[in-house]
N, CA, C and O atoms as CSV, one atom per row, in Angstrom:
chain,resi,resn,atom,element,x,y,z
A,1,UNK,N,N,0.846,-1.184,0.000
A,1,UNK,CA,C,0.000,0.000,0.000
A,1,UNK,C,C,0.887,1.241,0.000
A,1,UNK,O,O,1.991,1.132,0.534
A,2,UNK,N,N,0.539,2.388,-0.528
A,2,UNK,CA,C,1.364,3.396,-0.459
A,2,UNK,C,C,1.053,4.374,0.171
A,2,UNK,O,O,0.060,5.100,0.217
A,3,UNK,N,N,2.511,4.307,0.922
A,3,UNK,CA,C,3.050,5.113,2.635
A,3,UNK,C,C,1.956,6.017,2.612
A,3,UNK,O,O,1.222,5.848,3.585
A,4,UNK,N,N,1.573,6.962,1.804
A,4,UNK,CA,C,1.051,7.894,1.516
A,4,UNK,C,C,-0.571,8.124,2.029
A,4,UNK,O,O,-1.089,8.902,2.830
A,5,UNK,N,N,-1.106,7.013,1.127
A,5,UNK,CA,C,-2.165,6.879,1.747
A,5,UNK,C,C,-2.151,6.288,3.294
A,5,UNK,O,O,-2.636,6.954,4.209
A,6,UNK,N,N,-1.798,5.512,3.426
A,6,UNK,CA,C,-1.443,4.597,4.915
A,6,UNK,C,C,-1.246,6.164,6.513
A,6,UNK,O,O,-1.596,6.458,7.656
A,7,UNK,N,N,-0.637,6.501,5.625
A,7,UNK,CA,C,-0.494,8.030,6.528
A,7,UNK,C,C,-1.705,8.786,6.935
A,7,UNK,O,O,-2.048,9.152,8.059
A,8,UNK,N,N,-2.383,8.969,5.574
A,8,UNK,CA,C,-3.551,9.424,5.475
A,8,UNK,C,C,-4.894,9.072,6.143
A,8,UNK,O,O,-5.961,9.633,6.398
A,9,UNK,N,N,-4.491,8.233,6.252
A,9,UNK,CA,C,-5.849,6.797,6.727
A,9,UNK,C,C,-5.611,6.938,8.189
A,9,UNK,O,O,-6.318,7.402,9.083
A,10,UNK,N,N,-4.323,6.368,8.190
A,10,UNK,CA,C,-3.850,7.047,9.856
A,10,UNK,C,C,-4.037,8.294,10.320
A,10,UNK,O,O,-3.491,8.511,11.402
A,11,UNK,N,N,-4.670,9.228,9.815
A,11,UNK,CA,C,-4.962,10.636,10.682
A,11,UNK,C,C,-6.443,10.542,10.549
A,11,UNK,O,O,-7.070,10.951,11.526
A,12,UNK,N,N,-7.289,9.979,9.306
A,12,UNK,CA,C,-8.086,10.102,9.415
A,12,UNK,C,C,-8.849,9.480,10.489
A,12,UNK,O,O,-9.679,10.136,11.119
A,13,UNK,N,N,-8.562,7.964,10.791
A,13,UNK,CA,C,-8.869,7.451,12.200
A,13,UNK,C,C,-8.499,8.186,12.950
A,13,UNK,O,O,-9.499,8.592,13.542
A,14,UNK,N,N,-7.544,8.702,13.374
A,14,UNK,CA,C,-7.202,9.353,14.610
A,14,UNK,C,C,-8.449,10.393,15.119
A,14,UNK,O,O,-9.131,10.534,16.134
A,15,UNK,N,N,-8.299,11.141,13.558
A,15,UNK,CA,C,-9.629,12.403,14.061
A,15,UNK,C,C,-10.989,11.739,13.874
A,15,UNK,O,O,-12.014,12.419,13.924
A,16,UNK,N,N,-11.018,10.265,13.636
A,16,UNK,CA,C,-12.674,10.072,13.868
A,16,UNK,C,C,-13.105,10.009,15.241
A,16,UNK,O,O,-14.128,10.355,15.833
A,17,UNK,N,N,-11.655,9.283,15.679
A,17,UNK,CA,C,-11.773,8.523,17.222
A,17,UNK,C,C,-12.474,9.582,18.010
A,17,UNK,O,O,-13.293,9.446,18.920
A,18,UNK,N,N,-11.852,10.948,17.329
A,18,UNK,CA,C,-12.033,12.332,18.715
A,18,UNK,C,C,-13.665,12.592,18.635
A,18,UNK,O,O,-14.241,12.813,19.699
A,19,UNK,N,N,-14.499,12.571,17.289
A,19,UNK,CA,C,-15.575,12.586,17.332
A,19,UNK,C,C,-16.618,11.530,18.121
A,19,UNK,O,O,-17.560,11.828,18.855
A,20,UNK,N,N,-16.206,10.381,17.782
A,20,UNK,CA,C,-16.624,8.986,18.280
A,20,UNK,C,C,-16.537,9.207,20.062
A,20,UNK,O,O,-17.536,9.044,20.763
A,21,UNK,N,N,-15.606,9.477,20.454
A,21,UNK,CA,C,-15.136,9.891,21.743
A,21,UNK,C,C,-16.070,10.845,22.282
A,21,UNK,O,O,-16.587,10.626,23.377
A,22,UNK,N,N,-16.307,11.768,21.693
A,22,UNK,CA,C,-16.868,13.304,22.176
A,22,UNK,C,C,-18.133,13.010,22.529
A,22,UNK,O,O,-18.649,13.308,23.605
A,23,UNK,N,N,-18.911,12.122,21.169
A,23,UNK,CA,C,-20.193,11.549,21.065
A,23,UNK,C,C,-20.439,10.490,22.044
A,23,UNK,O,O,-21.474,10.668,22.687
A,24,UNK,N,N,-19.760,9.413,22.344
A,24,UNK,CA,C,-20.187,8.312,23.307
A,24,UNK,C,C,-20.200,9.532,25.078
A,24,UNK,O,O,-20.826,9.429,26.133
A,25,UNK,N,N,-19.538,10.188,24.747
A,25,UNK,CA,C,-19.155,11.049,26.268
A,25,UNK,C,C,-20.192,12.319,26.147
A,25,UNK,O,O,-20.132,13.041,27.143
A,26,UNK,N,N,-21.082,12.729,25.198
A,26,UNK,CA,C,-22.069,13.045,25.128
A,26,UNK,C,C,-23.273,12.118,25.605
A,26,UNK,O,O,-23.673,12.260,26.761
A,27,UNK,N,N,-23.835,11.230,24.819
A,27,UNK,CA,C,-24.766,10.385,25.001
A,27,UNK,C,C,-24.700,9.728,26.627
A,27,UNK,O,O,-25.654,9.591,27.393
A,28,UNK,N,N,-23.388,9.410,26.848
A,28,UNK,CA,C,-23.362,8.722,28.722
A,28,UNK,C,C,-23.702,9.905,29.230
A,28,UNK,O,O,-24.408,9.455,30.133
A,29,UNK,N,N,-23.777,11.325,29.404
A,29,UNK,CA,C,-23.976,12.396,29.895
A,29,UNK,C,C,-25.274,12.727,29.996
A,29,UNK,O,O,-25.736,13.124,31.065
A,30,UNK,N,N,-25.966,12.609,28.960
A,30,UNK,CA,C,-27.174,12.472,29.024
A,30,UNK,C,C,-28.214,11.462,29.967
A,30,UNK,O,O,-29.401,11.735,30.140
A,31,UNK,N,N,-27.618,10.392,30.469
A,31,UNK,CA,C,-28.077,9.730,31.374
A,31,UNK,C,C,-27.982,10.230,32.741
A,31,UNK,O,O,-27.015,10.816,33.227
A,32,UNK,N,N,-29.545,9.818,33.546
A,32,UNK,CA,C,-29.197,10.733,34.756
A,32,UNK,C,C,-28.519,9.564,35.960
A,32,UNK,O,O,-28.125,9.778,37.106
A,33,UNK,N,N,-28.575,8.371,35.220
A,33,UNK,CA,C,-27.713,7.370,35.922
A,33,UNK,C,C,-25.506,7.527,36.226
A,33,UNK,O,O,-24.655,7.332,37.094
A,34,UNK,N,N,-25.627,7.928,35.006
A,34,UNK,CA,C,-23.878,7.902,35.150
A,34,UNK,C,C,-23.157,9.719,36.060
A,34,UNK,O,O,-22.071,10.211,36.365
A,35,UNK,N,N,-24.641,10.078,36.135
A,35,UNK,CA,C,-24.187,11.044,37.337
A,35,UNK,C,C,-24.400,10.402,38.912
A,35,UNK,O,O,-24.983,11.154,39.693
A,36,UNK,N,N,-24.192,9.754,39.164
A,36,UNK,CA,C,-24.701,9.112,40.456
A,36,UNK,C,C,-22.875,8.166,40.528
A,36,UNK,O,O,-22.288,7.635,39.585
A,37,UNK,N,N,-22.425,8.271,41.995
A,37,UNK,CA,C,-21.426,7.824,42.389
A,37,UNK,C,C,-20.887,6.583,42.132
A,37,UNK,O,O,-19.727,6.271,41.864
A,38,UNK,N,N,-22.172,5.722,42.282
A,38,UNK,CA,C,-21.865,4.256,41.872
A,38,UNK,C,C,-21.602,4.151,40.256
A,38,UNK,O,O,-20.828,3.233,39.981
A,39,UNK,N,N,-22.089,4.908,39.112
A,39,UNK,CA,C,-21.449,4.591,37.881
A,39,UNK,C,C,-20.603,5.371,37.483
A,39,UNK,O,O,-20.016,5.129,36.428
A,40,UNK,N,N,-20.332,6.469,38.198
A,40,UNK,CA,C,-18.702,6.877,38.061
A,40,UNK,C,C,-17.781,5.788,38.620
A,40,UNK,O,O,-16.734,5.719,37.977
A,41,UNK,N,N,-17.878,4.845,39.718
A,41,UNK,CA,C,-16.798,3.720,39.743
A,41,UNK,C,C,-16.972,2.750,39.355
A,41,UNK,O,O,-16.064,1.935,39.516
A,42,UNK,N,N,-18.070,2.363,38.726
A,42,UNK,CA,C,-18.209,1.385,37.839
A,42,UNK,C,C,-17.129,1.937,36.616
A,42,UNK,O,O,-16.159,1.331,36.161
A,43,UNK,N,N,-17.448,2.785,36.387
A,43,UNK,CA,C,-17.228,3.152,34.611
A,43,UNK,C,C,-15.392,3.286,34.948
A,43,UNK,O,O,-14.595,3.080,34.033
A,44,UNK,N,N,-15.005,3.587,36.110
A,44,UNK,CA,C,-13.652,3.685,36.338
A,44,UNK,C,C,-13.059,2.257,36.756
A,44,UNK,O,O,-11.835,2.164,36.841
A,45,UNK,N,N,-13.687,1.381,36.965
A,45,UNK,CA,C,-12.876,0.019,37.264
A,45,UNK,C,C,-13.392,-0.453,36.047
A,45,UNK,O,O,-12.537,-1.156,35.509
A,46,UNK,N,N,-14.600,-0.361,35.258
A,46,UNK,CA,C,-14.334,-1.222,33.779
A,46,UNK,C,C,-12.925,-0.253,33.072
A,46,UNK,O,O,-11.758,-0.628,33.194
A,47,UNK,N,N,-13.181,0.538,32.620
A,47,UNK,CA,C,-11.924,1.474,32.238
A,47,UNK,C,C,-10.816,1.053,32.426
A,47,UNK,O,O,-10.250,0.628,31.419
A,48,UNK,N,N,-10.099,0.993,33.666
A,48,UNK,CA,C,-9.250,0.895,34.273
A,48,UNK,C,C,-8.859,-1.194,33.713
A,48,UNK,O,O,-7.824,-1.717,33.300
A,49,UNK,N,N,-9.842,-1.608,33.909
A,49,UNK,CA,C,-10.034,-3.395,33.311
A,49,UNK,C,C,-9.474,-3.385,32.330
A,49,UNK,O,O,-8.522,-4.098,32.014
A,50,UNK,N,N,-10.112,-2.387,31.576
A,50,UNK,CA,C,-10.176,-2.286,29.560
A,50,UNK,C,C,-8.592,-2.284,29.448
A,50,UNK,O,O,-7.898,-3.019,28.745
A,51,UNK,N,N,-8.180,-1.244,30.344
A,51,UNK,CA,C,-6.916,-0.681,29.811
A,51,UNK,C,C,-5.867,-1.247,29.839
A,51,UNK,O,O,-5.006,-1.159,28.963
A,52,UNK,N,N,-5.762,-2.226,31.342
A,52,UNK,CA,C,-5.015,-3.255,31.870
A,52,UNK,C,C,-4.990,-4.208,31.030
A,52,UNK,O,O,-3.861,-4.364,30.566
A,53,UNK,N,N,-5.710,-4.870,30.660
A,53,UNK,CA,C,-5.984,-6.147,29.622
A,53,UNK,C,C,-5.518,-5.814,28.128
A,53,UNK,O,O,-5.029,-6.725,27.460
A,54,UNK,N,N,-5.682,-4.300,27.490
A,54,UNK,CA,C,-5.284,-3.906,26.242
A,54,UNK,C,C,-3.643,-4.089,26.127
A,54,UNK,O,O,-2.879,-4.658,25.348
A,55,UNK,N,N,-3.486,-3.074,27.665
A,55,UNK,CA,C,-1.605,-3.144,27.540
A,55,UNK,C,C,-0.965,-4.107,27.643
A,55,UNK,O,O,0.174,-4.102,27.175
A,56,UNK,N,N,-1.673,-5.697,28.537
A,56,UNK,CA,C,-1.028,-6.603,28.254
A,56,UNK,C,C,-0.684,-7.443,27.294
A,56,UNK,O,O,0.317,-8.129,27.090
A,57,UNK,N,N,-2.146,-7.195,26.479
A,57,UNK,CA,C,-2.478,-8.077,25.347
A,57,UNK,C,C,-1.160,-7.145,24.121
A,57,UNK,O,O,-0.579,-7.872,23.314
A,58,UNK,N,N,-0.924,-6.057,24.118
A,58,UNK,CA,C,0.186,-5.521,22.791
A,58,UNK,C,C,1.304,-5.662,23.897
A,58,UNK,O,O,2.274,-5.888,23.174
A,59,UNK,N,N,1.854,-5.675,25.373
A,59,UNK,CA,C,3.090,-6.281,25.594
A,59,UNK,C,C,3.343,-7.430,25.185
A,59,UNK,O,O,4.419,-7.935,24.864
A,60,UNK,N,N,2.132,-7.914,25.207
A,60,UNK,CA,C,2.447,-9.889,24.730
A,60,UNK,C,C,3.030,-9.980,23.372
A,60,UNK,O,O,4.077,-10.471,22.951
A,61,UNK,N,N,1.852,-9.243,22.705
A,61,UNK,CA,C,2.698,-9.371,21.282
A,61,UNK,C,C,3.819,-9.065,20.981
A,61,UNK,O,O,4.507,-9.760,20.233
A,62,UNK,N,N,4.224,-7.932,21.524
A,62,UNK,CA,C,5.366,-7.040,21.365
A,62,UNK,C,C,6.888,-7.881,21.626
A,62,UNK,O,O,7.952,-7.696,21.034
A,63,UNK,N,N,6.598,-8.777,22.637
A,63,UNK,CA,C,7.487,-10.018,23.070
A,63,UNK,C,C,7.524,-10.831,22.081
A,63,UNK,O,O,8.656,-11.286,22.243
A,64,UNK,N,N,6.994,-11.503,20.905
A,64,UNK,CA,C,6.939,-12.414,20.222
A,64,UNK,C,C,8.141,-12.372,19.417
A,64,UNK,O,O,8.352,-13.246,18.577
């Protein structure tokens, strides 16, 4: 594929993510549930899960 586009493609994800992002963190906002204490630490120990499990899963690979 050429670098070129590959580059291209790569920013364009980047700046979808920020929309995608903005929007899911819109829509949870809108709930009058994720203002309440208990799903702010819910949403911070799944998070916190997500993130743990992501970094291990690309250290693993990264070892191969």
């Amino acid at each position: 594929m050429n670098k070129k586009l590959v580059l291209i493609s790569e920013l364009a994800l980047v700046i979808a993510s920020v929309f995608v992002f903005r929007g899911l963190w819109l829509l949870l906002d809108l709930l009058a549930f994720m203002h309440t204490p208990l799903a702010l630490w819910l949403s911070l120990i799944v998070g916190t899960a997500v993130t743990v499990w992501a970094l291990r899963c690309i250290m693993k690979h990264d070892g191969k």
